[in-house]
ROSE-4610 file (N, C-alpha, C; in Angstrom, 1 decimal, always signed):
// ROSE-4610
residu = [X/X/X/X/X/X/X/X/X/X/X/X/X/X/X/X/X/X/X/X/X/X/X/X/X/X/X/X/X/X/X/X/X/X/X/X/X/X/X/X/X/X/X/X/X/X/X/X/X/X/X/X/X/X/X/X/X/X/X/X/X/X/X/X/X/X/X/X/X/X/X/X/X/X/X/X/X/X/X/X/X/X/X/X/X/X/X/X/X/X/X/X/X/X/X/X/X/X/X/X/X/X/X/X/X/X/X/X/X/X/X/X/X/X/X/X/X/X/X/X/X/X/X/X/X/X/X/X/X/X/X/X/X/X/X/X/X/X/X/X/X/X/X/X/X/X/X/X/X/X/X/X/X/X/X/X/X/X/X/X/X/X/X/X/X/X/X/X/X/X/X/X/X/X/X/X/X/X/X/X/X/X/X/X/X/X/X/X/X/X/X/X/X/X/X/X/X/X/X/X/X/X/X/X/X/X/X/X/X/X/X/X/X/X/X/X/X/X/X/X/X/X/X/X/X/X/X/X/X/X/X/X/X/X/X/X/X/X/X/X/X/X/X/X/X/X/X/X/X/X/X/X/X/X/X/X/X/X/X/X/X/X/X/X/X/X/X/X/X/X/X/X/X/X/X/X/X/X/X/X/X/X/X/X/X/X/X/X/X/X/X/X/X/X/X/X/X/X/X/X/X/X/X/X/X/X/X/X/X/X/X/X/X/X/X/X/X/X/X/X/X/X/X/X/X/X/X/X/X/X/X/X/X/X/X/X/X/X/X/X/X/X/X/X/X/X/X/X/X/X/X/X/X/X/X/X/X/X/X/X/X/X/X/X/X/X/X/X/X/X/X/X/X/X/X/X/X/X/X/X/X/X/X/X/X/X/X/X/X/X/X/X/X/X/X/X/X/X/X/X/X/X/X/X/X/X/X/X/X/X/X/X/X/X/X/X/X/X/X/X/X/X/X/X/X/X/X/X/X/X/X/X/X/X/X/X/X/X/X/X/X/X/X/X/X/X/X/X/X/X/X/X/X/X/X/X/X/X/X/X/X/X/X/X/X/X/X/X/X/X/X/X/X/X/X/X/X/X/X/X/X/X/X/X/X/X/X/X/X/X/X/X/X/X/X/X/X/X/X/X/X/X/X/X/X/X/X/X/X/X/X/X/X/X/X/X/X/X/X]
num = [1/1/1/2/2/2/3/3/3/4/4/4/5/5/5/6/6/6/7/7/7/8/8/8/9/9/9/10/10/10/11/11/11/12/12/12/13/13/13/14/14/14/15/15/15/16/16/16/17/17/17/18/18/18/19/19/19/20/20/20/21/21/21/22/22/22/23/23/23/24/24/24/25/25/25/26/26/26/27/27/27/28/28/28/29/29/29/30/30/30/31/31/31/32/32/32/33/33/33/34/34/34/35/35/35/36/36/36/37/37/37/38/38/38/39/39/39/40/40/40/41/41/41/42/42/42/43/43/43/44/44/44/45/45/45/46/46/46/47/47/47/48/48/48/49/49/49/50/50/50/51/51/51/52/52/52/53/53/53/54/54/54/55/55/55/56/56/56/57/57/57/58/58/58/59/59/59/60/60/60/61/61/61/62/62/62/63/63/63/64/64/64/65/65/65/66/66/66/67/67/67/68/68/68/69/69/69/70/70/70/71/71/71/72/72/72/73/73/73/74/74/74/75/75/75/76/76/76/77/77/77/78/78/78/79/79/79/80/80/80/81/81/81/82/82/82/83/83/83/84/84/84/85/85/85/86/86/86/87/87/87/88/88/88/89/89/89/90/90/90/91/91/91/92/92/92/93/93/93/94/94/94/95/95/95/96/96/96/97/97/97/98/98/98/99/99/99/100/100/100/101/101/101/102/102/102/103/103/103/104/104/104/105/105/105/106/106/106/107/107/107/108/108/108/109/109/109/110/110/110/111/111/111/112/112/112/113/113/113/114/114/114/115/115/115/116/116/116/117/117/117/118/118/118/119/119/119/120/120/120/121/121/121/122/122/122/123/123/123/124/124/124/125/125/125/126/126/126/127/127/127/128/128/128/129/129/129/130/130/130/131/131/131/132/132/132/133/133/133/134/134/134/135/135/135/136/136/136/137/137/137/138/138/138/139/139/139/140/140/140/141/141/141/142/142/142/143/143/143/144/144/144/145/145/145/146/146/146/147/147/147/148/148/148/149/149/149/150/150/150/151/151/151/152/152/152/153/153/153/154/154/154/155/155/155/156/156/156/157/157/157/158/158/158/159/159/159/160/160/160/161/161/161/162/162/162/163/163/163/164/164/164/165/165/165/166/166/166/167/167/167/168/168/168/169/169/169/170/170/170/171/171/171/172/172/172/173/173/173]
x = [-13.7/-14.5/-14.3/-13.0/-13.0/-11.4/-11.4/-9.6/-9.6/-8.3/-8.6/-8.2/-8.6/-8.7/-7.5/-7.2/-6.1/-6.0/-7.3/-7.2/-7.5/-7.1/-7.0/-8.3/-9.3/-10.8/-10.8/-11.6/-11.8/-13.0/-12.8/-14.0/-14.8/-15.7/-16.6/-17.4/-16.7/-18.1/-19.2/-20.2/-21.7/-21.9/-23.0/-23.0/-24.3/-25.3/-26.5/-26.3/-27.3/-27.6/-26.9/-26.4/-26.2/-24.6/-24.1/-22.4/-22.3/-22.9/-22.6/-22.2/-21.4/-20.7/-22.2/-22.3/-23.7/-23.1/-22.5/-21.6/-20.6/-20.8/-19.7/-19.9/-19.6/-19.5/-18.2/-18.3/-16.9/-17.2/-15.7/-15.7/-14.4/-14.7/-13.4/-13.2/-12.0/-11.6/-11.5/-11.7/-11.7/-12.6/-14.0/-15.3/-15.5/-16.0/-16.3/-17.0/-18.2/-19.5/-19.3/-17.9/-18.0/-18.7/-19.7/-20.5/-20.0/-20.8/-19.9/-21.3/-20.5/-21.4/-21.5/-21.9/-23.2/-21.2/-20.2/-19.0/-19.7/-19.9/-20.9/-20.3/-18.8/-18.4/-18.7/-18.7/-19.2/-20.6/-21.4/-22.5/-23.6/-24.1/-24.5/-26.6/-26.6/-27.6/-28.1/-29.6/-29.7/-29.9/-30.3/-30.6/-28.6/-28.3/-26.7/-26.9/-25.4/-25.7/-24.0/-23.2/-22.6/-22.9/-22.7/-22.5/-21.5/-21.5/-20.7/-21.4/-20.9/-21.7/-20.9/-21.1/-19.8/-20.8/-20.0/-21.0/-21.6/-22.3/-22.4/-21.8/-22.5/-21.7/-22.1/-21.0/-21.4/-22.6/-23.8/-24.6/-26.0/-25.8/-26.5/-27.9/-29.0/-29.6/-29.6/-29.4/-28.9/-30.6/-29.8/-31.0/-31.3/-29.9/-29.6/-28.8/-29.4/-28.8/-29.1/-27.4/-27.4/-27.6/-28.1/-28.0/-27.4/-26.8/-25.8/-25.7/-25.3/-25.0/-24.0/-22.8/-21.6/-20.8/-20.3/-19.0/-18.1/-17.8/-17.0/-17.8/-19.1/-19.6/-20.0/-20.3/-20.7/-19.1/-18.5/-17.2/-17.0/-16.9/-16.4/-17.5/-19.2/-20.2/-20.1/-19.3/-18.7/-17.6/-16.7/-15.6/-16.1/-16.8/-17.7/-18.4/-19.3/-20.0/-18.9/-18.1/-17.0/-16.6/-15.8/-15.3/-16.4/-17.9/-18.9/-19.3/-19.1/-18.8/-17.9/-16.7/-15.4/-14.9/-15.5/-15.1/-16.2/-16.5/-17.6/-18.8/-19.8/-21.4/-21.6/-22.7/-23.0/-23.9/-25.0/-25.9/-25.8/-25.6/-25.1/-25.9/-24.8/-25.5/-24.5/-26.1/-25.5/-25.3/-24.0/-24.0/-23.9/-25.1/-25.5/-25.5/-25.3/-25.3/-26.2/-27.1/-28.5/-27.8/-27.9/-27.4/-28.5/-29.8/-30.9/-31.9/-32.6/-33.9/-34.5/-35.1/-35.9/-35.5/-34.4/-33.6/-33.2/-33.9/-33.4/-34.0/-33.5/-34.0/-34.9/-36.2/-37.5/-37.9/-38.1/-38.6/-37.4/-36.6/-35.5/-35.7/-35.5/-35.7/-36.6/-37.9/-39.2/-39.9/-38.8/-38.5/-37.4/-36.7/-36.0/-36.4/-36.8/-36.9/-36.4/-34.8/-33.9/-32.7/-33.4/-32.8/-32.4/-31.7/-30.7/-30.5/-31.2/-30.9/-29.6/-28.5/-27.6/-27.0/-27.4/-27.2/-26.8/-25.9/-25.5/-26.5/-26.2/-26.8/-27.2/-26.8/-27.1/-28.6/-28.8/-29.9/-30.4/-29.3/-29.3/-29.6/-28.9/-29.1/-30.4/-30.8/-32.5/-33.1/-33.3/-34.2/-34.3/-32.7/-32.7/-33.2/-33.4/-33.7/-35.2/-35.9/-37.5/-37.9/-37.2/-37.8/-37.7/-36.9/-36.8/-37.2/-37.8/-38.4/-40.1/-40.6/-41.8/-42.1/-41.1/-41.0/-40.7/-39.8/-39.7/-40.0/-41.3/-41.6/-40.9/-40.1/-39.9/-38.2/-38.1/-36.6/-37.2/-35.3/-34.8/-33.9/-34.2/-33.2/-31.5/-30.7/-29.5/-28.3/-28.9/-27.8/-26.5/-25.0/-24.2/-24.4/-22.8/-22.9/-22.3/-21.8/-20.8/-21.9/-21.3/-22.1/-22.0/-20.9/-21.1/-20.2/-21.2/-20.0/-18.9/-18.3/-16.3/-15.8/-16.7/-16.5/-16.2/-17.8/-17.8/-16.3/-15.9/-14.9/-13.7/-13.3/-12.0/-12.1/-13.4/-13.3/-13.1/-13.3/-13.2/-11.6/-11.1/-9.9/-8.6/-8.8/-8.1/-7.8/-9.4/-9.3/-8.4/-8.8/-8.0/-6.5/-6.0/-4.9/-4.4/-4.5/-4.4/-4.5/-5.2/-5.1/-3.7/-4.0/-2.6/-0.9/-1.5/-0.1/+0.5/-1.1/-0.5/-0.3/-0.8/-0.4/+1.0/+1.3/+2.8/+4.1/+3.3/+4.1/+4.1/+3.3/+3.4/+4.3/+4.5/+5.1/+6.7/+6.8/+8.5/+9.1/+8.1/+8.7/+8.7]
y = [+52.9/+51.7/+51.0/+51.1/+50.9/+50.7/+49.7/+49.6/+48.7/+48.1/+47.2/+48.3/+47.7/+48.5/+47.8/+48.2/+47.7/+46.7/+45.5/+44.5/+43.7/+43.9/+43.1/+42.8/+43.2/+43.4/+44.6/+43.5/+44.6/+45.7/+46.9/+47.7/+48.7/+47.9/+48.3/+49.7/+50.7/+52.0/+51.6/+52.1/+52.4/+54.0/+53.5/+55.0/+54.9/+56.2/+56.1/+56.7/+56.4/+56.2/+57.2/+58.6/+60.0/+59.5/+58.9/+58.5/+59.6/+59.8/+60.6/+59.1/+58.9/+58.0/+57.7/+56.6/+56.5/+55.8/+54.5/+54.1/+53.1/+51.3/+50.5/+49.5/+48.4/+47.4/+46.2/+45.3/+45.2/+43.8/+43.3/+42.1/+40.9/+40.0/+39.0/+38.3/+38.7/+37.6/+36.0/+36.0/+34.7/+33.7/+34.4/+33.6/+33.3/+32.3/+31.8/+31.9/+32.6/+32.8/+33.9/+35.4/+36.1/+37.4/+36.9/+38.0/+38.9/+40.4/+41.1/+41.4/+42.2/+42.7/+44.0/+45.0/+46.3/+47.1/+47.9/+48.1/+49.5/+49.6/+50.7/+52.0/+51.7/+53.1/+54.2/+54.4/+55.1/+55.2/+54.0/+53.9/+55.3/+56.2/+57.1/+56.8/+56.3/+55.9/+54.8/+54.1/+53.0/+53.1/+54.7/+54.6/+54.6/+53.1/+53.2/+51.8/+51.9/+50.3/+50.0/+49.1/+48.7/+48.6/+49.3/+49.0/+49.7/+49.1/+49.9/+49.8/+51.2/+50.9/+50.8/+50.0/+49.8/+49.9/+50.0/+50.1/+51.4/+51.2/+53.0/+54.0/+54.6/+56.6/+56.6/+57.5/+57.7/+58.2/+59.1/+59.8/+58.9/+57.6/+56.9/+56.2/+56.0/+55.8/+54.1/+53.4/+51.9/+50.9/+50.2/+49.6/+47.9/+47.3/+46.4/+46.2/+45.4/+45.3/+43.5/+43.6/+42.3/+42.8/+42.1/+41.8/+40.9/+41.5/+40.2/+40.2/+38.5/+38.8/+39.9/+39.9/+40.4/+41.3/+42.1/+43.2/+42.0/+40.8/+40.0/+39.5/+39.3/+38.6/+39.6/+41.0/+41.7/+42.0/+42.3/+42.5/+41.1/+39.7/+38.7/+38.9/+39.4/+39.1/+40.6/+41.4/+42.3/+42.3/+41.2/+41.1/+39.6/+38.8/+37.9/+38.5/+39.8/+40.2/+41.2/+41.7/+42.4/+41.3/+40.1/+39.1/+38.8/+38.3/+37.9/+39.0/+40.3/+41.1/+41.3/+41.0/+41.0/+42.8/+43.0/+44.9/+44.8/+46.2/+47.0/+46.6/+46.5/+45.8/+46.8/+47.2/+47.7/+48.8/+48.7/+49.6/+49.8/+50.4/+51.0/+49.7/+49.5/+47.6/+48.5/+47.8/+48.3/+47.3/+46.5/+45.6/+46.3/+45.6/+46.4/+45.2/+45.2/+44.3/+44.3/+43.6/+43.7/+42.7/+43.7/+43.5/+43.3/+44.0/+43.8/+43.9/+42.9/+43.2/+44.1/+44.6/+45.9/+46.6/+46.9/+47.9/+48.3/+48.7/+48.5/+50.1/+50.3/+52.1/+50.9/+51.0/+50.3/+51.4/+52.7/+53.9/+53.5/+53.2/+53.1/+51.8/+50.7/+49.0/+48.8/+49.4/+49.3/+49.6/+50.6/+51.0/+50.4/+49.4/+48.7/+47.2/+46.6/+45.4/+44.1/+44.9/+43.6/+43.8/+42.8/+42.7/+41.3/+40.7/+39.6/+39.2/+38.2/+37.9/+36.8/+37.5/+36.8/+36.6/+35.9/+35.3/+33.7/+33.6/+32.2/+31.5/+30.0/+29.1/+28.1/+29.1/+29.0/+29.0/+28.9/+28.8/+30.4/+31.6/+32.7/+33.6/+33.1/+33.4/+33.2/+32.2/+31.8/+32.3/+32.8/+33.5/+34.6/+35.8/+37.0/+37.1/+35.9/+36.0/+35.6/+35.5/+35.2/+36.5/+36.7/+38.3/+39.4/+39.4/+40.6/+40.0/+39.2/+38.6/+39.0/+39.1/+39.5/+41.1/+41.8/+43.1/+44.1/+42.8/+43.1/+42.1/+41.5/+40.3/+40.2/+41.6/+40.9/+40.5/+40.4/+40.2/+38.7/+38.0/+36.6/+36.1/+35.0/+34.4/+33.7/+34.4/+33.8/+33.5/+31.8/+31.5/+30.7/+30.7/+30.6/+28.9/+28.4/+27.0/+26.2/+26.9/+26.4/+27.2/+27.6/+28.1/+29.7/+30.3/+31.6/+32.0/+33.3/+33.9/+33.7/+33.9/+34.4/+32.8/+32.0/+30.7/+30.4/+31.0/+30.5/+31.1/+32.6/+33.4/+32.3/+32.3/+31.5/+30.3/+29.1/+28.4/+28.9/+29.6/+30.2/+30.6/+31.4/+31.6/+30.7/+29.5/+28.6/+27.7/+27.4/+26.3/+27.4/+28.8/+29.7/+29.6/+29.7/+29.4/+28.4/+27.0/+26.0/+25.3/+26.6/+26.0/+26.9/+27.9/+28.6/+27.6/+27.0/+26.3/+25.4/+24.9/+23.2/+24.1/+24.9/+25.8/+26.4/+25.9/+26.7/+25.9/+24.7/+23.5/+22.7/+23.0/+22.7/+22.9/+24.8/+25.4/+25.0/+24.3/+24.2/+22.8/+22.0/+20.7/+20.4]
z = [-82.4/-82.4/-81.1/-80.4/-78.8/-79.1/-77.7/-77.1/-76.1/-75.5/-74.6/-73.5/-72.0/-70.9/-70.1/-68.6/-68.6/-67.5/-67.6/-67.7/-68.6/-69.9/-70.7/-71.3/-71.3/-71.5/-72.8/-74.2/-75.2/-75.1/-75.3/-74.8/-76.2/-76.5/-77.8/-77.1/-78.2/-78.0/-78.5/-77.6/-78.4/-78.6/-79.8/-80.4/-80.7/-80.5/-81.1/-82.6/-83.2/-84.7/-85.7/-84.8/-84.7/-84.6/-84.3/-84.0/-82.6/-81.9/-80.2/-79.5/-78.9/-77.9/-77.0/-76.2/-75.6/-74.3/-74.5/-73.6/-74.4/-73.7/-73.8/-74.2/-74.6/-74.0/-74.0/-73.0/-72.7/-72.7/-73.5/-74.0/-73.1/-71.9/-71.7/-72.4/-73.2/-74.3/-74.0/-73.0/-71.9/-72.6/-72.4/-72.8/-73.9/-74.4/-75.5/-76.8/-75.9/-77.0/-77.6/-76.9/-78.0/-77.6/-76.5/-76.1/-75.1/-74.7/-73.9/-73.2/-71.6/-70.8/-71.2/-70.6/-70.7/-69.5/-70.0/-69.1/-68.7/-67.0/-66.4/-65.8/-66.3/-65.7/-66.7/-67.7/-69.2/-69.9/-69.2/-69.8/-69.8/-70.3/-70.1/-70.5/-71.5/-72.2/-72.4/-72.4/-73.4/-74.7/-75.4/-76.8/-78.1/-77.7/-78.1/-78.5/-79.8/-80.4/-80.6/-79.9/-81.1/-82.7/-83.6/-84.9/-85.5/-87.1/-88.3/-89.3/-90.4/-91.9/-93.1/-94.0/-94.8/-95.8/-97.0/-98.4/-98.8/-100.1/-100.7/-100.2/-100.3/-100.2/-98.2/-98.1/-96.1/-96.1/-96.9/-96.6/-96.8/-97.6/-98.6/-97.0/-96.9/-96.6/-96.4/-94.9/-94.7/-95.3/-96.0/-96.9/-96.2/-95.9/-95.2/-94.1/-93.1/-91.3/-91.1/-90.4/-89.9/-88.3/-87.9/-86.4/-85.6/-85.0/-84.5/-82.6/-82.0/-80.6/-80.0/-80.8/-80.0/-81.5/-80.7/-81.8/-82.5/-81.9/-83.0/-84.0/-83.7/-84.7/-85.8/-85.2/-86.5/-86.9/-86.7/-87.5/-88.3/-87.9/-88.4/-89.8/-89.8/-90.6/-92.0/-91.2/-92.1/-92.8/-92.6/-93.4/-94.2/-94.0/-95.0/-96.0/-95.6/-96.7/-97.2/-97.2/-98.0/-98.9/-98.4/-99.8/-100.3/-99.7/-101.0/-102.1/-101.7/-102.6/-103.5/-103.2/-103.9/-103.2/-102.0/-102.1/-100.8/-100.7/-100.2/-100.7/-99.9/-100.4/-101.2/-101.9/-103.2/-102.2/-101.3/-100.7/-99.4/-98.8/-97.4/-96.2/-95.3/-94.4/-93.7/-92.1/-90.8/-90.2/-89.5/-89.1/-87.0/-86.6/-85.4/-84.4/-82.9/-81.8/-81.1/-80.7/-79.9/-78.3/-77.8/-76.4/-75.6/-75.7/-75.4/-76.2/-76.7/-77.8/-77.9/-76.5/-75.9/-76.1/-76.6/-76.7/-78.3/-79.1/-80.4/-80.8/-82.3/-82.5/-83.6/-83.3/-84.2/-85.2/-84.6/-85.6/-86.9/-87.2/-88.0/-88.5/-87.3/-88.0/-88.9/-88.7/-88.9/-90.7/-91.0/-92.5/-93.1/-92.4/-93.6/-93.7/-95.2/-95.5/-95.4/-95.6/-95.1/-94.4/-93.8/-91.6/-91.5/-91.9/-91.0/-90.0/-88.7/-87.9/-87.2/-87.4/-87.4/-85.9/-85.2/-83.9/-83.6/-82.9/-82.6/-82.4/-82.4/-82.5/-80.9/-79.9/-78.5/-78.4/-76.7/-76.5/-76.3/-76.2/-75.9/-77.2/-78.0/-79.7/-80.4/-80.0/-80.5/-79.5/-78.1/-77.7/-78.2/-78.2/-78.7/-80.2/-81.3/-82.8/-82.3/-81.5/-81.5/-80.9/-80.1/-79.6/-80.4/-81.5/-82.4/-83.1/-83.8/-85.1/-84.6/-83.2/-82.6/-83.0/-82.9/-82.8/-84.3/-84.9/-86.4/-87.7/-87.5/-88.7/-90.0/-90.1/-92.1/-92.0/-90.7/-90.8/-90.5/-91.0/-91.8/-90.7/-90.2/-89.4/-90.4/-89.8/-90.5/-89.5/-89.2/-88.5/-88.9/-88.5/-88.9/-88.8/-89.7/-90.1/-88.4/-87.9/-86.7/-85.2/-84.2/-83.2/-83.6/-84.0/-84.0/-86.3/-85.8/-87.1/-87.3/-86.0/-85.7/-85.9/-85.4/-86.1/-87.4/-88.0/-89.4/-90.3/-90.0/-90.7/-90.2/-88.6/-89.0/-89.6/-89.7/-90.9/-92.0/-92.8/-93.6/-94.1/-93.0/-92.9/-93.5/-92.1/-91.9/-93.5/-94.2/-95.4/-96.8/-96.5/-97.2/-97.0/-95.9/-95.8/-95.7/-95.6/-96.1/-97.5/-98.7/-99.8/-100.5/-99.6/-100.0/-100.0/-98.5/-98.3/-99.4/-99.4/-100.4/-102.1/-102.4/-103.6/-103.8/-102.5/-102.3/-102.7/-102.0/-102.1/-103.2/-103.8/-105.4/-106.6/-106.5/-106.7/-106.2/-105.3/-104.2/-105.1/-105.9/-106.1/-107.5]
């Protein structure tokens, strides 16, 4: 799924749809938004995506896809839909990174119904969810409550673990 490099830079594989390595992309934990550049020593291809598939059987045909700006956000939007399931989603969801709009496997998008446009609430986020919403009409913009996913999950997190605390403390008195 990647590694950090050895400046300190997280480095997401891409893989085309086939799981063959394609190139990179490479994330400074530095920046804020989450997003990463195109890392060009490895890059071999543009037909490559950041993603993962979780849910049904490995062989099971992907029924639902989030799209997302960056590898945190599809990770943070994949461990959301695992707890709103209580487990693994019920039907195979690809949660995929659109690094470039133009760049998408459409022969594939184009056959599934439900597509999630899950991109921050930037000005970069709403251009990339209008340009793929041009190219793929039946997909759903779904933007998070805060600027990004990785946001919404450590809210999420954080009131979890704080109800834990005061539960704790309950318990102590």
């Amino acid at each position: 799924m990647g590694y950090i490099d050895h400046q300190r830079n997280v480095v997401f594989i891409k893989r085309d749809l086939n799981g063959k390595k394609s190139g990179a992309l490479l994330w400074d934990t530095t920046r804020q938004d989450n997003r990463c550049s195109r890392y060009p020593d490895n890059t071999q291809s543009d037909k490559g995506w950041f993603h993962i598939n979780l849910g049904g059987e490995p062989d099971d045909k992907v029924e639902r896809v989030f799209l997302c700006d960056s590898p945190i956000d599809a990770l943070s939007i994949a461990d959301m839909d695992r707890d709103a399931h209580k487990g693994m989603p019920p039907v195979r969801t690809m949660y995929m990174v659109v690094d470039d709009p133009h760049n998408l496997p459409l022969e594939v998008l184009k056959n599934i119904s439900r597509i999630g446009l899950a991109f921050g609430k930037d000005k970069q986020g709403k251009e990339t969810a209008s340009a793929v919403l041009e190219l793929l009409p039946q997909t759903k913009r779904l933007p998070p409550d805060n600027q990004t996913w990785n946001q919404d999950l450590l809210e999420r997190l954080y009131y979890e673990q704080e109800k834990r605390r005061q539960q704790q403390r309950g318990f102590s008195r």
